[in-house]
C-alpha positions in Angstrom: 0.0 0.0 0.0 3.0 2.2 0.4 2.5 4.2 3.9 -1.3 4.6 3.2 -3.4 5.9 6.0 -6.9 5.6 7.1 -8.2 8.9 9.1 -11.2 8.1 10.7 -13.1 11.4 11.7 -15.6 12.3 14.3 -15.5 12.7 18.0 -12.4 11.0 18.5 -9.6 11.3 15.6 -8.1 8.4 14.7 -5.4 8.0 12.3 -4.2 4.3 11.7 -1.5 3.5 9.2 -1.1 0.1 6.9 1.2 -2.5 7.6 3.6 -1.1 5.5 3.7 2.1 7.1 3.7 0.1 10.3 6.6 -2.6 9.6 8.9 0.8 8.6 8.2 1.8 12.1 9.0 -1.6 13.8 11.7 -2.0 11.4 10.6 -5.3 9.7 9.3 -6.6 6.7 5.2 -6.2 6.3 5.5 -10.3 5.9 6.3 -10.5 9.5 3.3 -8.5 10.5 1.6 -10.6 8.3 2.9 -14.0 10.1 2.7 -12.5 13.2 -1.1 -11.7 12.6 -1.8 -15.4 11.4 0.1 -16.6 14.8 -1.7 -14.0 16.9 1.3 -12.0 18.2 2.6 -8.7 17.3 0.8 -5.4 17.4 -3.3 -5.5 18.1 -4.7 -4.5 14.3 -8.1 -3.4 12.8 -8.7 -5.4 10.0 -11.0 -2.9 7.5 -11.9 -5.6 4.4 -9.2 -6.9 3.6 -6.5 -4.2 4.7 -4.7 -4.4 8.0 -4.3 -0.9 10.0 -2.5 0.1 13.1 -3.0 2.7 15.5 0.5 4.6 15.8 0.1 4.2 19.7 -0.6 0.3 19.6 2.6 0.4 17.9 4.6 2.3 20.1 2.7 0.6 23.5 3.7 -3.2 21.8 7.1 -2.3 21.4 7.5 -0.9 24.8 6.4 -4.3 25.9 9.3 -5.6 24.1 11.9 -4.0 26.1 14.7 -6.7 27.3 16.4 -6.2 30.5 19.5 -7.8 30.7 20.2 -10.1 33.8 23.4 -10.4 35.1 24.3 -13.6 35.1 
């Protein structure tokens, strides 16, 4: 889709991105948002037909969960 967007106007603004726009911001390839999707991990989604959207802050929130503390051993 190339970094399209879906604006969704009315009492709350919402502007999602596809999962193109969303794998550039995770830094991977949209075919692992795809596989995670079909394995239910990754990032929660709205599915709108048959395009995939994310919310920029679902993004951010998921990859805060990622965070990695080392332990020393």
């Amino acid at each position: 889709m190339n970094g399209a967007a879906l604006k969704l106007v009315g009492d709350d603004d919402i502007s999602l991105v596809d999962d193109d726009e969303a794998a550039k911001r995770l830094l991977q390839k949209p075919s692992t948002l795809a596989s995670w999707r079909a394995t239910g991990r990754g990032p929660p989604f709205y599915k709108v037909g048959r395009r995939v959207f994310y919310h920029p802050r679902d993004l951010r929130a998921w990859l805060t969960e990622q965070r990695q503390v080392p332990r020393p051993r």
